[in-house]
N, C-alpha and C positions, 0 to 999 in steps of 0.2 A: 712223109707228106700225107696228111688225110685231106678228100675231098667230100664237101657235103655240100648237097645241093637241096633246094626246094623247088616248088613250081611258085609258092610265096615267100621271097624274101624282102624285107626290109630294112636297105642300106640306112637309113635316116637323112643320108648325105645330100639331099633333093629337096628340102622342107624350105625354099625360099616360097615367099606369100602365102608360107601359112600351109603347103602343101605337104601332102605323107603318103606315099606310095608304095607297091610292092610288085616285084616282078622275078619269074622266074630266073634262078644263077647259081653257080655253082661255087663255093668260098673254097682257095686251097690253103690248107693250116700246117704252117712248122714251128712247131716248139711251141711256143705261144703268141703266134703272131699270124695275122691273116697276107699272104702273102700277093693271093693275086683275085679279082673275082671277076669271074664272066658271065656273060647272058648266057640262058639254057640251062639244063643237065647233064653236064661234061660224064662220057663217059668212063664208067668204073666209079661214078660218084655215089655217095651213101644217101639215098633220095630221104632228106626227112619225110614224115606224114603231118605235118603242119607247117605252122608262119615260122620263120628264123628270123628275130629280131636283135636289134643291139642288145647286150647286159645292161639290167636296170642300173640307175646313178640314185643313192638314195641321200638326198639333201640336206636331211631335217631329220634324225633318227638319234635317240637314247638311250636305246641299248633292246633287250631280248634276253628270255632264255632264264628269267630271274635276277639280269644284274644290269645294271649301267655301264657305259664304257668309261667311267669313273672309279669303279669296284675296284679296292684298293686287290683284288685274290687273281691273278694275269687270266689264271684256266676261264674265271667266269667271264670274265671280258671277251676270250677269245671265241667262248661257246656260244655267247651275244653274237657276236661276228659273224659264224659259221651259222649260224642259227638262217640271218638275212640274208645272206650267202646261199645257202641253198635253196631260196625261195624268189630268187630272181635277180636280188641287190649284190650285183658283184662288184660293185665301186660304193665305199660308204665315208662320208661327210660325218661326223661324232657330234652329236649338239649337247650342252652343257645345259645345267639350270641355273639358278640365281641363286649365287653361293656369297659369304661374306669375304672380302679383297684378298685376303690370303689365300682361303681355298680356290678362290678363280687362280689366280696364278698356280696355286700348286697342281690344278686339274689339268692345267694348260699346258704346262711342263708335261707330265706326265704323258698326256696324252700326243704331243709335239714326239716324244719316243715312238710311239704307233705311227704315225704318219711317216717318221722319217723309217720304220722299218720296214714301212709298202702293206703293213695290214689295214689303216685306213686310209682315205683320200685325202684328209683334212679336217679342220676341227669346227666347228659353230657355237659360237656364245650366244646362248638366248637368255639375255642378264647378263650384268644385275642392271643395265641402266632402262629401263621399263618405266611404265609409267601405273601409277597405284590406283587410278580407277582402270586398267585396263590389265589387273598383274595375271591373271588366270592361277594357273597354278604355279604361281612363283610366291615366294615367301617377302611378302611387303618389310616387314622390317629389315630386310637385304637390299633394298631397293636404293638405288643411290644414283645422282648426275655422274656423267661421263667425264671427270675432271682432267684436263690434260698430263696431269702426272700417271694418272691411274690409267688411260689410254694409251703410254709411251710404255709403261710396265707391262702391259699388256701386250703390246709388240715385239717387246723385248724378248719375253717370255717363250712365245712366241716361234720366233726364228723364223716365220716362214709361212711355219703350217697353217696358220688360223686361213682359213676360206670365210667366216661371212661371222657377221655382227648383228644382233637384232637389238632393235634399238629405239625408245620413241624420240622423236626428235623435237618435242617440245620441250622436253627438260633441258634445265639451266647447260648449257657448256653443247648443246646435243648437235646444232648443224656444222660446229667446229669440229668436235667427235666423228660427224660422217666423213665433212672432208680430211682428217689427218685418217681413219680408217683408210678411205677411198686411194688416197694421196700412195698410200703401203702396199697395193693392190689386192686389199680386202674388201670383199662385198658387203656393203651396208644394207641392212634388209629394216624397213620401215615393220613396225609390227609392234604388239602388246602398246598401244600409241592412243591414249583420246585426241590426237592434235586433229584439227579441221582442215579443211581445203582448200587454205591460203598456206599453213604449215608444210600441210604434205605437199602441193607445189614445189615450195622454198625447199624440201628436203630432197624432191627429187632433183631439183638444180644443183643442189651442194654435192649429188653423189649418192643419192639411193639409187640401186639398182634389182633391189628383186624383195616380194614384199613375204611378211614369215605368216603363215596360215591365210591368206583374203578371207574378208567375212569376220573371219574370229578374232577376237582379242582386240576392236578396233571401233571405231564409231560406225554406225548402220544406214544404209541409205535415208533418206529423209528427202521429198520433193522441192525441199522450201530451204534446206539445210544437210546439202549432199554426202557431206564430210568428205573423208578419204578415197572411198571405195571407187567412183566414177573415173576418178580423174586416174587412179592405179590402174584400172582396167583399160584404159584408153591411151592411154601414153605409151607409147614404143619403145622407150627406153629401159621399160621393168618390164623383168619378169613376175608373173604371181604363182604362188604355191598354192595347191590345193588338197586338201583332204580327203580325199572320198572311200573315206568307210561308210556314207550312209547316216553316219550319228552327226559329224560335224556340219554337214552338208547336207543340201535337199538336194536331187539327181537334177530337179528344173536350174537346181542357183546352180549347179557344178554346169549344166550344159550350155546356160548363158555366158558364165563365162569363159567355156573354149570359144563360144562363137564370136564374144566381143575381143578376145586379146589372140586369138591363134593359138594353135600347138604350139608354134616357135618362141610364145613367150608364157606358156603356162608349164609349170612342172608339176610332177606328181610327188606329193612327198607323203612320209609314214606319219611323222611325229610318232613314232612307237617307241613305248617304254621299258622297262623291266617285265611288266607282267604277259608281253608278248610272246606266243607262244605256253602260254602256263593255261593253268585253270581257272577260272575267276578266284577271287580272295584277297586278302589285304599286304599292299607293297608301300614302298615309298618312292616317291619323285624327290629326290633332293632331301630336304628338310620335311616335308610332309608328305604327310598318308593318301594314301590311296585306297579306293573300295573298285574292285573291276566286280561286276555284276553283267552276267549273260553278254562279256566281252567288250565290254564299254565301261573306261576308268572314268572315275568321277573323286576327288578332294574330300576326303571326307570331313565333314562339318562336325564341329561340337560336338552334339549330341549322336554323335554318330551314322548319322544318313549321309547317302551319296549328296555333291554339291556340282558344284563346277567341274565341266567337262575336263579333264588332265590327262594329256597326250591320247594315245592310241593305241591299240592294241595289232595294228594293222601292218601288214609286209606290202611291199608295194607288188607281187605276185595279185595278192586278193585289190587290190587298187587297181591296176590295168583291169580283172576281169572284170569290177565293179562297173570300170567305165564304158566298156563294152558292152555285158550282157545287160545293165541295167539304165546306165543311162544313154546308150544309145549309137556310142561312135563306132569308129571304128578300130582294127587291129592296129594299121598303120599311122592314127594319129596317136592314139593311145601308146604304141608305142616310143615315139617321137619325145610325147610328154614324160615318159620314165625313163628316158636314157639319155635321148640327145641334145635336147633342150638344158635339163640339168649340169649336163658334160661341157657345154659351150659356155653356158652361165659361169661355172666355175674354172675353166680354162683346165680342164680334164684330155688334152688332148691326144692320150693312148688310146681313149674308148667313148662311146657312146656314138658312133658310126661304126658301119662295118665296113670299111676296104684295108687295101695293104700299107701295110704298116700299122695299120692298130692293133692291139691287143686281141687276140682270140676271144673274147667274151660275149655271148649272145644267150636267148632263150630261145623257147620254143615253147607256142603256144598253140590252142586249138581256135576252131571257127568262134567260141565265146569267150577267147583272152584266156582262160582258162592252160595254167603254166603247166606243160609238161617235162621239158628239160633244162638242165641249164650246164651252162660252160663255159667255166674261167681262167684264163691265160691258156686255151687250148685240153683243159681239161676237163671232163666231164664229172662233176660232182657228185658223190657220193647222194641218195638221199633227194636227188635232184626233178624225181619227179613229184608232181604237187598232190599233195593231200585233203 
């Protein structure tokens, strides 16, 4: 039995109205499982010197470390893994790119292995069903309607693991697609979408429940011509993902929208790719290039300059501190948005709180989010303090 205790912990288990709090307690751990937690510093307990927060849930992630969790070589995949793993994300969601119908299934299979072996949480398709004024770095001539055959293949494929679907729902077949998604207990996430805000309405009724980047990849506010964005932020029924490295986001639009939709319905997610963790230079997302320059990937265009924004380079360690030391919250919401909110979204119910019965996994951060340890399934990670 180990006992660790803090003078700041954060259950996450308290976040109804929006709320994230922290109080001194002592967590007692066997094996890898939190067994019982109490107020105070129980003694003989190992006092941390910082916050003990749930282990990040990372939603929206492509891999690390030099490779995709697609890379046909298992070592790189796993090193991707281990990579976000020791920087906070110890529960990881695999998001896919917009591959032609074969490879989606063969990725999906593949990757359906991982999930079922407990190295990831579950899988995310971002693509192919997207929409081509809003494809970012997705490969437009892959781009295709959600046709009910190719949706059922997709299930099929499947078995279980797929967690969440991104999707525009304008195209031809697409609010059927949510609901036969929805119907399977897959999360439909509204995103890469020009649809307006009579569509996005419609789509949150058929079964959208959490949206893929807010802001990006979508129509922009407009006073006279709202689009998506308003009616996403306001509605309780979605959750919205958010970016915050800084590049995809302004710290103003990221702290607008913690205040308009709550911690309880905002997640923190990476979108990180291949070149996370590397040195700037040239990779690929899927089918196309990538240029990462001073740690921000950008598509590289024709003639060779950086273009559009493509994924991230970002660990959600450096995301929690982002949103603390820069834009302004606190530990405890900040926390909330990278573990527990995520873990609820996708019915992750081993972790992203911490009392008995869940999974051993939490960090430890300081007064500026700033990741000092971390520990999953009761084990302290190798490499675990932050860099």
């Amino acid at each position: 039995m180990v006992l660790l205790a803090s003078t700041r912990v954060v259950t996450g288990n308290d976040t109804g109205s929006g709320r994230a709090v922290a109080a001194a307690a002592t967590l007692s751990i066997e094996d890898d499982r939190i067994v019982e937690v109490t107020e105070g510093v129980a003694d003989g307990a190992t006092l941390v010197d910082g916050w003990i927060v749930p282990g990040y849930v990372d939603s929206h992630n492509h891999g690390a470390a030099g490779a995709s969790y697609v890379d046909p070589d298992p070592a790189k995949v796993q090193a991707a893994i281990d990579h976000h793993r020791r920087l906070g994300a110890t529960s990881l969601i695999a998001s896919t790119v917009t591959e032609s119908r074969d490879d989606v299934i063969a990725q999906v299979r593949q990757l359906r292995a991982l999930v079922e072996s407990g190295e990831l949480d579950g899988i995310h398709l971002e693509g192919p069903f997207l929409a081509a004024a809003k494809k970012g770095a997705h490969n437009e001539a892959l781009l295709c309607d959600p046709a009910p055959d190719f949706v059922d293949e997709i299930l099929e494929a499947a078995g279980g693991a797929l967690s969440m679907i991104t999707l525009a729902p304008e195209r031809e077949h697409g609010l059927d697609a949510v609901r036969r998604f929805a119907s399977a207990g897959v999360a439909p996430a509204f995103g890469h979408s020009d649809a307006d805000e009579r569509v996005t309405r419609e789509s949150v009724d058929a079964g959208v429940i959490v949206v893929t980047h807010l802001f990006n990849a979508m129509r922009s506010i407009h006073h006279r011509e709202p689009g998506p964005i308003p009616w996403l932020l306001t509605d309780d029924r979605v959750v919205v993902e958010l970016i915050c490295d800084g590049a995809h986001l302004h710290r103003d639009v990221i702290d607008m929208a913690i205040e308009a939709a709550g911690v309880d319905r905002v997640a923190l997610v990476t979108d990180a790719m291949a070149a996370t963790g590397q040195p700037d230079g040239d990779y690929d997302l899927g089918s196309l290039k990538v240029l990462v320059r001073q740690g921000v990937a950008r598509l590289a265009t024709p003639d060779g300059s950086p273009g559009a924004i493509a994924g991230s380079t970002l660990t959600l360690a450096k995301a929690v501190e982002f949103v603390v030391s820069t834009v302004g919250r606190t530990v405890p919401e900040a926390a909330v948005m990278a573990a527990t909110t995520p873990a609820r979204l996708h019915h992750l119910d081993q972790v992203g709180v911490l009392e008995p019965g869940r999974l051993a996994n939490l960090c430890v951060v300081d007064d500026a989010g700033v990741l000092q340890r971390v520990m999953r399934h009761g084990q302290w990670l190798d490499g675990g303090r932050h860099e």
